[in-house]
C-alpha positions as CSV (number, residue, x, y, z in Angstrom):
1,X,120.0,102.4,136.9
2,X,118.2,105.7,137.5
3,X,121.1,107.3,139.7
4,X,122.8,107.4,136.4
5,X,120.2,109.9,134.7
6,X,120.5,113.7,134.1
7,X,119.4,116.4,132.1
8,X,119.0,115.5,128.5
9,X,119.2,112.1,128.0
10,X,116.1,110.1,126.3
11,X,114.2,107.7,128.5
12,X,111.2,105.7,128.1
13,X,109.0,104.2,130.7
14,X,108.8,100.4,130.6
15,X,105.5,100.4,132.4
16,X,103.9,102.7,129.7
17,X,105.8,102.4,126.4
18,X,102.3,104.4,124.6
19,X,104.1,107.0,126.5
20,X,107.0,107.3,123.5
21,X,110.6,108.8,124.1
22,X,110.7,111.0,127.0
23,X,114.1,113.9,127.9
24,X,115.3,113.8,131.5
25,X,114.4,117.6,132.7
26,X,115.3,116.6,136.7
27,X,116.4,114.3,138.8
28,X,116.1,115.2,142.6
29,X,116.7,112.4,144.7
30,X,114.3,109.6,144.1
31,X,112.3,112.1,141.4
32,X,112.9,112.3,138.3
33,X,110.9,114.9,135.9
34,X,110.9,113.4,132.3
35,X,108.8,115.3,129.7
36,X,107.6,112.1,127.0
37,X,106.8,112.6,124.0
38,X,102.9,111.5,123.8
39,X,102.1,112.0,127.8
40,X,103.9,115.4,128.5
41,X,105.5,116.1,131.5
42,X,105.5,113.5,134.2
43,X,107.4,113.0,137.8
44,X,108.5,109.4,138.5
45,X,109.4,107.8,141.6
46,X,112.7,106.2,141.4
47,X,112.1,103.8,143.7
48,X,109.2,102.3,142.3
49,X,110.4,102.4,138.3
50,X,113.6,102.0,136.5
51,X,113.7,104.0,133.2
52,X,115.1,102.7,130.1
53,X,117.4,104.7,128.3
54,X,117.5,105.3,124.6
55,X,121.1,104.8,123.6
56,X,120.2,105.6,119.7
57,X,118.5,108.6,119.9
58,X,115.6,107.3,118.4
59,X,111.8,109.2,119.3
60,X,108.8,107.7,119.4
């Protein structure tokens, strides 16, 4: 699921959904850079956790 991210699209973190909607900023290899909405910037390890992605656009 994750090889499929890029720049831009909304994500959210199933393992922290307090987190809110979070924009793709990087994805190198197994890292991924997403800045969320109510946590900031965080670097996730592909490997370990499989981002959902927001198909509607909504935030929060």
């Amino acid at each position: 699921m994750n090889d499929i991210l890029e720049p831009g699209m909304l994500v959210r973190h199933p393992g922290a959904p307090e987190w809110g909607t979070g924009q793709v900023q990087s994805r190198i290899g197994d890292r991924i850079t997403v800045n969320f909405a109510d946590a900031g910037k965080r670097v996730i390890d592909a490997r370990r956790i499989g981002l959902e992605i927001v198909t509607n656009g909504a935030a929060g």
